[in-house]
N, C-alpha and C positions, 0 to 999 in steps of 0.2 A: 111118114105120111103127112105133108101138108094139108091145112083143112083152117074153113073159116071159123074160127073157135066163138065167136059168134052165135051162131046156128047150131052149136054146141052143149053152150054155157047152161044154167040155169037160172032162172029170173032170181034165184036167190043169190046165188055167184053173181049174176051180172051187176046189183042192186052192192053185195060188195066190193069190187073191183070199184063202181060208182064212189064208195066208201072208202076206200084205198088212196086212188086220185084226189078224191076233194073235187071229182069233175062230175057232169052229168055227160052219160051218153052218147049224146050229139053230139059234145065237144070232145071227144076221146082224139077225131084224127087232129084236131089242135092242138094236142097233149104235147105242154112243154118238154115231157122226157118220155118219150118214145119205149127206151129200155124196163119204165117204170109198168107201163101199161103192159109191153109182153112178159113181164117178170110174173105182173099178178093173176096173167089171165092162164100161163101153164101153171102158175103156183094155183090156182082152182082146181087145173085138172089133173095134176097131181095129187091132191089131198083125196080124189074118188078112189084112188090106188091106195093111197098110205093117208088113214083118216089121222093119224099120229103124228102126222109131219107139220111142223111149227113154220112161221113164215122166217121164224129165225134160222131153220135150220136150212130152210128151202134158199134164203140171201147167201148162204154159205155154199153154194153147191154149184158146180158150172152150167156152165147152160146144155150140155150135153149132158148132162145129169140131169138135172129138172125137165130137159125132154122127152130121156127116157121114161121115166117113171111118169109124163103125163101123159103119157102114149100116142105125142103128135105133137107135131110143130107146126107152126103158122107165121102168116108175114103180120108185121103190124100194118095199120092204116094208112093210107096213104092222102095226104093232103089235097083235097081237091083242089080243079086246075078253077080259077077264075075265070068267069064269066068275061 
């Protein structure tokens, strides 16, 4: 299931993921590394399934494994077009 994780998250999740980047928010679709951002944001929604699972454990696992167990995959952001 694709889904805006977004609308998802939790302000506590999202305030980490914030935490994670070293970005705030608004700058997420500027996020130098794209892979970093949807790493941390299924590695949130995975940890609601497996409160156990380590960010070390989750860097280790394929991306078809970390989406299983977040129970949803999503696109990252996409860079707005210029004005």
């Amino acid at each position: 299931m694709e889904t805006d994780l977004l609308n998802n998250l939790k302000w506590k999740e999202l305030a980490e993921v914030e935490t994670y980047l070293g970005l705030p928010m608004d700058e997420w679709t500027n996020s130098p590394s794209k892979a970093k951002l949807a790493f941390i944001m299924q590695y949130m929604m995975a940890k609601r399934t497996n409160t156990s699972l380590t960010i070390e454990e989750a860097e280790l696992m394929s991306i078809a494994e970390l989406t299983e167990l977040a129970g949803v995959e999503f696109t990252v952001p996409k860079e707005g077009n210029p004005a």
